[in-house]
NURORO-767525 format. One record per residue (C-alpha): residue in one letter; z, y, x. Coordinates in nm, 3 decimals, always signed. Example, Ala and Ser with C-alpha at 12.3 -4.5 7.8 and 13.67 -1.06 7.14 Angstrom:
# residues 2
- a | +0.780 | -0.450 | +1.230
- s | +0.714 | -0.106 | +1.367
# end
This chain:
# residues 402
- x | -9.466 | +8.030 | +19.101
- x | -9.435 | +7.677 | +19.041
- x | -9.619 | +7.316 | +19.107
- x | -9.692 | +7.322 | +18.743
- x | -9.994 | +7.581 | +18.815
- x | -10.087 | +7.395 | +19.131
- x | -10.181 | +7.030 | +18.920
- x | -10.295 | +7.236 | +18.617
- x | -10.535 | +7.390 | +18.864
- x | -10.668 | +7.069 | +18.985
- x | -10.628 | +6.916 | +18.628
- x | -10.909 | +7.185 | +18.511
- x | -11.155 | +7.057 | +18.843
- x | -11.096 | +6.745 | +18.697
- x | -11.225 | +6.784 | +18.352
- x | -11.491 | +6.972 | +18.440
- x | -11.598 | +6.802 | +18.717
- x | -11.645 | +6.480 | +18.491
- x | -11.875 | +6.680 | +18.248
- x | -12.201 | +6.421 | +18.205
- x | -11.994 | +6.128 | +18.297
- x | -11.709 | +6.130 | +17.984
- x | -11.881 | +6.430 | +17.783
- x | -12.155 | +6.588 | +17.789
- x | -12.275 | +6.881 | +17.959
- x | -12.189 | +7.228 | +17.858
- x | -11.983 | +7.180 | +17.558
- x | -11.720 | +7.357 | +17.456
- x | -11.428 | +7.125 | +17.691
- x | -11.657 | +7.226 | +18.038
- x | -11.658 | +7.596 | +17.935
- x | -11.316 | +7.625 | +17.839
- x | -11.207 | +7.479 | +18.190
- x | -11.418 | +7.655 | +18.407
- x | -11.276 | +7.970 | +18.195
- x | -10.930 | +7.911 | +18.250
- x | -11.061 | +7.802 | +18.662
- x | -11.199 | +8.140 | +18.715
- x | -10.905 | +8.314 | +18.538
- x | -10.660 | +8.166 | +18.809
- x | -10.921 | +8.164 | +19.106
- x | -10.956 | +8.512 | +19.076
- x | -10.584 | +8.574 | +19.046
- x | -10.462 | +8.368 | +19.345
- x | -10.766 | +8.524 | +19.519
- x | -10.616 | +8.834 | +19.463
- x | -10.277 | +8.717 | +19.533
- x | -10.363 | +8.621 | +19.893
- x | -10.522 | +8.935 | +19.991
- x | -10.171 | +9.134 | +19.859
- x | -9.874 | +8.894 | +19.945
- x | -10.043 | +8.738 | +20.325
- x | -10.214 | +8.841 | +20.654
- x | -10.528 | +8.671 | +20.603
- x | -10.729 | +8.491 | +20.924
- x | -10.996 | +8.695 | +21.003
- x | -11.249 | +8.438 | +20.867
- x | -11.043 | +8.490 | +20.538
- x | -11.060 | +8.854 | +20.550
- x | -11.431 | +8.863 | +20.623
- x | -11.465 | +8.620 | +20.293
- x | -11.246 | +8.804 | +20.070
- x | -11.483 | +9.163 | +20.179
- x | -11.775 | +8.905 | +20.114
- x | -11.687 | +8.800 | +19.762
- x | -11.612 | +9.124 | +19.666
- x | -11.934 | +9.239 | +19.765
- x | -12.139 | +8.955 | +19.596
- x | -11.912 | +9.040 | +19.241
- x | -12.115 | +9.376 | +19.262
- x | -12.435 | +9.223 | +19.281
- x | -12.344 | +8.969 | +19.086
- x | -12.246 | +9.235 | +18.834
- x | -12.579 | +9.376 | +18.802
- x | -12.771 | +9.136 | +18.625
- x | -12.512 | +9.083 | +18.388
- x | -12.457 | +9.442 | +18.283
- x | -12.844 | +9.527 | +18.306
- x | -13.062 | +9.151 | +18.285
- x | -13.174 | +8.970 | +18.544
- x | -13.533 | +9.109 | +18.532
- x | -13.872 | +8.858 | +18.530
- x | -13.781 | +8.533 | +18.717
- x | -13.997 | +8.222 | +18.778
- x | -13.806 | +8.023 | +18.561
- x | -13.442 | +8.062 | +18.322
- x | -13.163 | +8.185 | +18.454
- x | -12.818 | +8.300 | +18.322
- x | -12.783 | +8.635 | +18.402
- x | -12.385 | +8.532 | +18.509
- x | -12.546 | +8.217 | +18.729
- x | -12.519 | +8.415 | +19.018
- x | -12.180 | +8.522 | +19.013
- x | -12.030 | +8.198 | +18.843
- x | -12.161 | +8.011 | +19.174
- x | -12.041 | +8.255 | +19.398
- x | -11.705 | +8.231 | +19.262
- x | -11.680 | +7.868 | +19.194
- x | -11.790 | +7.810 | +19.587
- x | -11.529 | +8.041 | +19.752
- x | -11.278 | +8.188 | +19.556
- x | -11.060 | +7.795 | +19.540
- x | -11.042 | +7.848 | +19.925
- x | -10.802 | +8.171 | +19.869
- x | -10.673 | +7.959 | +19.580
- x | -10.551 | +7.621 | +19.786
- x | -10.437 | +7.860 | +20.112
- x | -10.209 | +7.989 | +19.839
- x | -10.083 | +7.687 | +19.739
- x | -10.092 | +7.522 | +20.088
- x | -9.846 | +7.887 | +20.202
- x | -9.625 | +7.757 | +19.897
- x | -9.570 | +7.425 | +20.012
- x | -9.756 | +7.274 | +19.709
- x | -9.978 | +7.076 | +19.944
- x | -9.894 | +6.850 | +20.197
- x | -10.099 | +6.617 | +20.403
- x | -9.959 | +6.278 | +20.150
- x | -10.105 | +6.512 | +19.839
- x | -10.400 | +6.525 | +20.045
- x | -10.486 | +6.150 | +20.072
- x | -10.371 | +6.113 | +19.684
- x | -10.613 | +6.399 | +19.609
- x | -10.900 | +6.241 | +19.835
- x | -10.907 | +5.946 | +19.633
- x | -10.900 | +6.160 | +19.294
- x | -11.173 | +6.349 | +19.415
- x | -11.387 | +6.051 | +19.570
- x | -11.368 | +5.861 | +19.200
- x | -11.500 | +6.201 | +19.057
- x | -11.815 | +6.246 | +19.319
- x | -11.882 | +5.925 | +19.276
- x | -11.921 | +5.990 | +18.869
- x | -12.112 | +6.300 | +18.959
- x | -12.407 | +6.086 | +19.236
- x | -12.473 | +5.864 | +18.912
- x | -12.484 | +6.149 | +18.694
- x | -12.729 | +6.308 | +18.872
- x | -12.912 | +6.027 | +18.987
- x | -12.922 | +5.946 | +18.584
- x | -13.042 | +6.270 | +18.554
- x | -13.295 | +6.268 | +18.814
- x | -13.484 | +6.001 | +18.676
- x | -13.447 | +6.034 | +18.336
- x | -13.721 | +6.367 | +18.425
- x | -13.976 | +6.131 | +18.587
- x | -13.963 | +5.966 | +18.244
- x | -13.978 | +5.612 | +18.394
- x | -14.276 | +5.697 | +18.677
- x | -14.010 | +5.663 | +18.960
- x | -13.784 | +5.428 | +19.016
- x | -13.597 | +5.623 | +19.311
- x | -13.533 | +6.011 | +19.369
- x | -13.353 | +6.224 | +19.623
- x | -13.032 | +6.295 | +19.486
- x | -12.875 | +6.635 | +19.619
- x | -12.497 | +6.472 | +19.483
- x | -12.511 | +6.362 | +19.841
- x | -12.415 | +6.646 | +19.958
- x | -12.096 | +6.700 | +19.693
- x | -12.012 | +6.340 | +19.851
- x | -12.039 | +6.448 | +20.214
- x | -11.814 | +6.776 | +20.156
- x | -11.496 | +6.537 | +20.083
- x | -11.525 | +6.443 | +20.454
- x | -11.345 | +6.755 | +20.593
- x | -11.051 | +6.570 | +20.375
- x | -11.087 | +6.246 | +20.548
- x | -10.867 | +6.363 | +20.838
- x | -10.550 | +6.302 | +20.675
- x | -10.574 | +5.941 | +20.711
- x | -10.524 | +5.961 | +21.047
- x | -10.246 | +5.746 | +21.057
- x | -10.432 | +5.515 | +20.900
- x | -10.753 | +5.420 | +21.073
- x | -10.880 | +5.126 | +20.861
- x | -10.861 | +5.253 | +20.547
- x | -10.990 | +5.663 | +20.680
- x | -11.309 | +5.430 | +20.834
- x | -11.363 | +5.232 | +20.498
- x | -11.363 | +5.577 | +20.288
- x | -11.582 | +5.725 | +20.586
- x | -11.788 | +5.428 | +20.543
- x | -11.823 | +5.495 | +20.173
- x | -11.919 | +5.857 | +20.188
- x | -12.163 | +5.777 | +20.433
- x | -12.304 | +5.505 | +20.236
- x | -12.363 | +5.756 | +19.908
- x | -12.521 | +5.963 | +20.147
- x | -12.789 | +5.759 | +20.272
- x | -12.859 | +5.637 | +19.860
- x | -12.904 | +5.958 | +19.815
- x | -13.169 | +5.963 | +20.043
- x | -13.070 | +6.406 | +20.077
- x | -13.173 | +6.415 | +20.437
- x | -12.976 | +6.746 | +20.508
- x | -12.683 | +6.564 | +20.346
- x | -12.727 | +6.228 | +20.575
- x | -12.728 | +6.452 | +20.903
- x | -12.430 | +6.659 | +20.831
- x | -12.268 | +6.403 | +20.731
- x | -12.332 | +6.173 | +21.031
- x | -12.252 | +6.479 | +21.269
- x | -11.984 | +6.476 | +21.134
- x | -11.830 | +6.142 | +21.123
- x | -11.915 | +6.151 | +21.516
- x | -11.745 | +6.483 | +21.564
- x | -11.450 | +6.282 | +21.379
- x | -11.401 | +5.966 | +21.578
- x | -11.406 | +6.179 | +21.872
- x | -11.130 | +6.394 | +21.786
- x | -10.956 | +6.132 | +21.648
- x | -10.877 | +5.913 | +21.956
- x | -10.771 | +6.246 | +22.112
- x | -10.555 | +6.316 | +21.767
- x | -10.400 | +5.954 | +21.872
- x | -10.318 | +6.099 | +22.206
- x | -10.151 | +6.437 | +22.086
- x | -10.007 | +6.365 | +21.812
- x | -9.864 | +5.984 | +21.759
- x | -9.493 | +6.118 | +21.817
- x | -9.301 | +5.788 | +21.980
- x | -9.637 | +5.572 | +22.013
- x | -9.889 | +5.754 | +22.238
- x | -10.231 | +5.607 | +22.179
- x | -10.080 | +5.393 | +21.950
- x | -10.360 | +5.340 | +21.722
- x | -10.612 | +5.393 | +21.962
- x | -10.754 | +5.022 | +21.998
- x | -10.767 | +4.966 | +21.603
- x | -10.982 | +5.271 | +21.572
- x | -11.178 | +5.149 | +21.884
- x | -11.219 | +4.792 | +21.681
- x | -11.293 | +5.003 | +21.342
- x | -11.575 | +5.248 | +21.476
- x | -11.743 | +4.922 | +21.668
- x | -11.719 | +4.794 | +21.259
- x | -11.855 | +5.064 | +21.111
- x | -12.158 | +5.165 | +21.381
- x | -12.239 | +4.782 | +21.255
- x | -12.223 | +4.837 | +20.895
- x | -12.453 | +5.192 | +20.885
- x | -12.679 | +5.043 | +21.133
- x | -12.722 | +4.702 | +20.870
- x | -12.732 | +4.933 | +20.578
- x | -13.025 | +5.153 | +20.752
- x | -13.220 | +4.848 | +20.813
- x | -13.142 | +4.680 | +20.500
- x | -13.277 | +5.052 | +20.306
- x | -13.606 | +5.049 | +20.531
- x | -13.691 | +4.744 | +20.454
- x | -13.620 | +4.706 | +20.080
- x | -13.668 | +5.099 | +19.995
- x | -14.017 | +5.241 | +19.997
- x | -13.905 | +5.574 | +19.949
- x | -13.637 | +5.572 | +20.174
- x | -13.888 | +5.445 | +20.430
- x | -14.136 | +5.754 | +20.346
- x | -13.825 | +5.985 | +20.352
- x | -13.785 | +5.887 | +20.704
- x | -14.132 | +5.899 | +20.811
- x | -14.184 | +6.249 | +20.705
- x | -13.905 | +6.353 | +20.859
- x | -14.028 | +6.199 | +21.190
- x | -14.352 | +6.380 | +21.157
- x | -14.205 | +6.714 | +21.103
- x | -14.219 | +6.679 | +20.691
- x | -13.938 | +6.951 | +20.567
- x | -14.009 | +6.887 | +20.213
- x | -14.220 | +7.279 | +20.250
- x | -13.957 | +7.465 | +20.420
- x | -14.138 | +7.559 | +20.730
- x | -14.352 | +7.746 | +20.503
- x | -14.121 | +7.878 | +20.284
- x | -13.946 | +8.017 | +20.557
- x | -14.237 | +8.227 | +20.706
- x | -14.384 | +8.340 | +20.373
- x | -14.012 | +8.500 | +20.318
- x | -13.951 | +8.616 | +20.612
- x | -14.291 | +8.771 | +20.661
- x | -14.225 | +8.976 | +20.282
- x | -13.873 | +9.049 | +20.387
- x | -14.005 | +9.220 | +20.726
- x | -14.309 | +9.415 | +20.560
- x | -14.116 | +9.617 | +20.319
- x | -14.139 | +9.944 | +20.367
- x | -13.801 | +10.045 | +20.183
- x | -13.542 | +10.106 | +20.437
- x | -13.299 | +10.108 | +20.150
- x | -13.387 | +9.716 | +20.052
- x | -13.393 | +9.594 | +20.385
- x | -13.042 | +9.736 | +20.456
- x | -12.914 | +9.617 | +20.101
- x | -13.146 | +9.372 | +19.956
- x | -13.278 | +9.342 | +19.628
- x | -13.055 | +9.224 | +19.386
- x | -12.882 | +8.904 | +19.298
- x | -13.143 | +8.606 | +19.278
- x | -13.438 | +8.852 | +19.398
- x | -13.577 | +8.517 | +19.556
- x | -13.652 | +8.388 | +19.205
- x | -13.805 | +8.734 | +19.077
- x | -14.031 | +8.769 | +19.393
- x | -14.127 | +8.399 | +19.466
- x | -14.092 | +8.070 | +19.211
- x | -13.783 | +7.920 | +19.411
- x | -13.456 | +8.025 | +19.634
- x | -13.488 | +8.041 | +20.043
- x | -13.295 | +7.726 | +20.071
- x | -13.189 | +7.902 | +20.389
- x | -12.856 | +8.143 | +20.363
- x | -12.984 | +8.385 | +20.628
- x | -13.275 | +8.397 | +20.443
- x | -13.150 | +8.467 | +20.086
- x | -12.917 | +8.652 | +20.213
- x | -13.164 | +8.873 | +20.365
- x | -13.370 | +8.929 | +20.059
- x | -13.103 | +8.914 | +19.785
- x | -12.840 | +9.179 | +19.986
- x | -12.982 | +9.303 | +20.274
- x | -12.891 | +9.341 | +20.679
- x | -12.615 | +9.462 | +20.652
- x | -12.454 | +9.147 | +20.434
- x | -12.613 | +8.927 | +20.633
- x | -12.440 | +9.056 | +20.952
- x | -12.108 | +9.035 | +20.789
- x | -12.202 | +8.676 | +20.700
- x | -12.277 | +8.619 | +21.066
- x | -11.942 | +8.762 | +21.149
- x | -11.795 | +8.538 | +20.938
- x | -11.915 | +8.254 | +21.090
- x | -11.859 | +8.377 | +21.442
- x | -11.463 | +8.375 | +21.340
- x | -11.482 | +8.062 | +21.176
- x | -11.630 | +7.905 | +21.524
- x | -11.377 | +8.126 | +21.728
- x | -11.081 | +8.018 | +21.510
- x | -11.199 | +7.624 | +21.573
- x | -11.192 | +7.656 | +21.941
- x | -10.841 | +7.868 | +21.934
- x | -10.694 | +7.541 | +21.730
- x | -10.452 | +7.308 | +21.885
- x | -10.628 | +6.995 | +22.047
- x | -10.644 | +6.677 | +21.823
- x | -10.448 | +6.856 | +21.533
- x | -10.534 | +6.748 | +21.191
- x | -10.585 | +7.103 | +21.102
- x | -10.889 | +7.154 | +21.376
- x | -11.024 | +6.865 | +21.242
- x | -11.026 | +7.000 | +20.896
- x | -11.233 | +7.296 | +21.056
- x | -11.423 | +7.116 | +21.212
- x | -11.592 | +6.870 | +21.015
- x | -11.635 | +7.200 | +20.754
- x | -11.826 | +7.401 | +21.052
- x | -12.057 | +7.138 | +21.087
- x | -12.118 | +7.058 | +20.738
- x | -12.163 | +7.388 | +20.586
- x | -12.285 | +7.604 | +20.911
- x | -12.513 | +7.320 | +20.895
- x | -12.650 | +7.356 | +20.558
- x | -12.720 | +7.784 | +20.621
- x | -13.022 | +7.683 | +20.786
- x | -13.197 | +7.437 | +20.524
- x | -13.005 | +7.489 | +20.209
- x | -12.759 | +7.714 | +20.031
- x | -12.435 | +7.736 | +20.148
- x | -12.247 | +7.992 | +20.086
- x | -12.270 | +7.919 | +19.658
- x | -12.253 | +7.570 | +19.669
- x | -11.908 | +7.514 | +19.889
- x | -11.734 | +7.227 | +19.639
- x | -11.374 | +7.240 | +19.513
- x | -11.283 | +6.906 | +19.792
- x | -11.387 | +7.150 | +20.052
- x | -11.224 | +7.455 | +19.984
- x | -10.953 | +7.254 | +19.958
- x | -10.962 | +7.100 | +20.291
- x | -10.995 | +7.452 | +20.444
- x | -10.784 | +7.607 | +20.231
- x | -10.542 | +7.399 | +20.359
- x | -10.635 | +7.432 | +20.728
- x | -10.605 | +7.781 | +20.677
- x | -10.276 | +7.783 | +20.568
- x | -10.152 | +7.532 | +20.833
- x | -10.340 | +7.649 | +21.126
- x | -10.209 | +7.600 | +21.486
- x | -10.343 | +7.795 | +21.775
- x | -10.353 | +7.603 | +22.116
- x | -10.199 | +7.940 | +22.288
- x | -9.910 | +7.869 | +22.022
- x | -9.860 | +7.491 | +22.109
- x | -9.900 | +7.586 | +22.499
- x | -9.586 | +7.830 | +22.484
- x | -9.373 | +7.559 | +22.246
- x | -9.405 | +7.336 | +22.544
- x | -9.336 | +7.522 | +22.798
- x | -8.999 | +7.654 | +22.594
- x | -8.937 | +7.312 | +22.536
- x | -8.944 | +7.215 | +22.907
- x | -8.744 | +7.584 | +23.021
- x | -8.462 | +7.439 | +22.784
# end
């Protein structure tokens, strides 16, 4: 194994991540890469499961993904059955795979030494250009279907901007130029007006600067709190900046004002009552069999006219209790292997910017099919290079023995 697979791997992202932008969508040059994508996702997926001792919140995954291929199976070998609307009978699958499988993929390469923190920050800006091309593609998109009745929609690219921030940690060492790309993602996300995508994101960003003066502390080798006062200076900057740009969109944005009013009022865009009128069906079935294991791939869209746009929920109804309590488990590890990682490490902040962002979006989105290529490889990568604090703790007390 070679680096040659590693930037062919992230060569195919690229060309079919600009699908819409340079080409259009669905032709034959998006098919063929997404092809040759799931060809190599599924073989370093299996890879890592034969050749390494995966983390537990790996090992949960890998039982996960093998459990969705058999649902996701089903309606490709039999049909999908009456839906509210079109679907691919392979949908299902496709997204599961494309969300989770380039984790195991990237922990790979990360175990190889084929990533490294400086491939990191040349990736970030590779994959930055290439969100950006997707917001405008989808905001093109977006309006295009109002046929010229609106002249601003919510634009759910937010959220594929938000999930490069679990990358942002690698600038460090740089604190100007990490808060001027955190400043950028930030700024997509409020244009995009995706309120799910604007609170994650922000929870984020504050989760970040927090860890980061500590990461100052712990890990500027030679120069303790070295850059400690320039990231002071730049976070004073940047409060400034989102608080002008909020003001500036509330006053010049009528939608962006509404956005925010509903939201104040307790306006969830109908998910309050989605949520009860799925839960309630899911509870009154009298098939023991379904509520253990669901009812299929995409049963959301056969029973109802749209998905949960709540994991737990969807999960629920799609695969059952006892899926859902493995997903559950996996989060539990994921939380327990963020608060085992060393203090201020680049590697905890990795994990925990993708906690908050994606354990975030179980409860008013979908998660666990939409994780993007930026993120798995962010935690891909923190996977691979994963310090415990117990670890750390007995390194310095060698070091002080000797």
């Amino acid at each position: 194994m070679n680096k040659f697979y590693f930037y062919l791997y992230i060569l195919l992202w690229v060309i079919y991540g600009l699908q819409g932008s340079l080409y259009a969508h669905g032709n034959f040059i998006s098919v063929g890469a997404l092809a040759l994508v799931m060809v190599m996702s599924l073989y370093y997926f299996a890879y890592a499961i034969i050749h390494y001792k995966l983390p537990k919140p790996l090992k949960i995954l890998s039982l996960l993904t093998a459990i969705w291929t058999i649902y996701g199976l089903e309606p490709i070998l039999f049909g999908t059955g009456q839906t509210a609307f079109f679907i691919q009978p392979f949908s299902y699958l496709k997204n599961i795979y494309m969300s989770l499988l380039p984790i195991f993929v990237f922990y790979v390469f990360s175990k190889k030494g084929f990533i490294t923190e400086d491939r990191l920050r040349w990736l970030f800006v590779l994959f930055l250009i290439i969100a950006i091309f997707n917001y405008y593609d989808y905001q093109a998109s977006a309006l295009a279907a109002f046929e010229g009745e609106r002249e601003e929609v919510t634009n759910n690219a937010g959220y594929v901007v938000v999930s490069l921030l679990p990358l942002l940690p690698v600038f460090w060492r740089r604190p100007i130029l990490q808060y001027i790309l955190l400043g950028v993602c930030l700024l997509f996300a409020l244009m995009g007006m995706k309120r799910g995508a604007i609170v994650s994101g922000f929870l984020c960003s504050i989760w970040m600067i927090l860890v980061s003066f500590r990461q100052d502390k712990y890990e500027r080798s030679g120069k303790k709190g070295g850059n400690s006062f320039i990231r002071l200076l730049a976070t004073i900057a940047m409060v400034g900046a989102v608080v002008y740009i909020v003001q500036y969109l509330l006053s010049t944005s009528d939608y962006f004002s509404q956005r925010v009013s509903s939201t104040m009022e307790g306006d969830y865009s109908g998910r309050e009552s989605i949520y009860g009128t799925y839960f309630n069906w899911f509870i009154n079935q009298t098939d023991v069999i379904r509520l253990l294991f669901g009812n299929g791939a995409d049963a959301t869209l056969r029973y109802f006219t749209n998905y949960a746009h709540n994991d737990w929920l969807e999960i629920l109804i799609d695969n059952g209790v006892i899926v859902a309590l493995l997903y559950g488990a996996y989060w539990i590890s994921m939380i327990v292997m963020l608060l085992k990682g060393k203090r201020g490490s680049t590697t905890m902040l990795m994990f925990g910017c993708f906690v908050i962002i994606y354990l975030l979006k179980t409860f008013f989105s979908m998660s666990y099919n939409s994780v993007t290529v930026y993120a798995a490889c962010a935690i891909g990568y923190a996977f691979a290079n994963f310090q415990s604090r117990k670890t750390n703790e007995n390194s310095e007390v060698s070091t002080r023995i000797h």
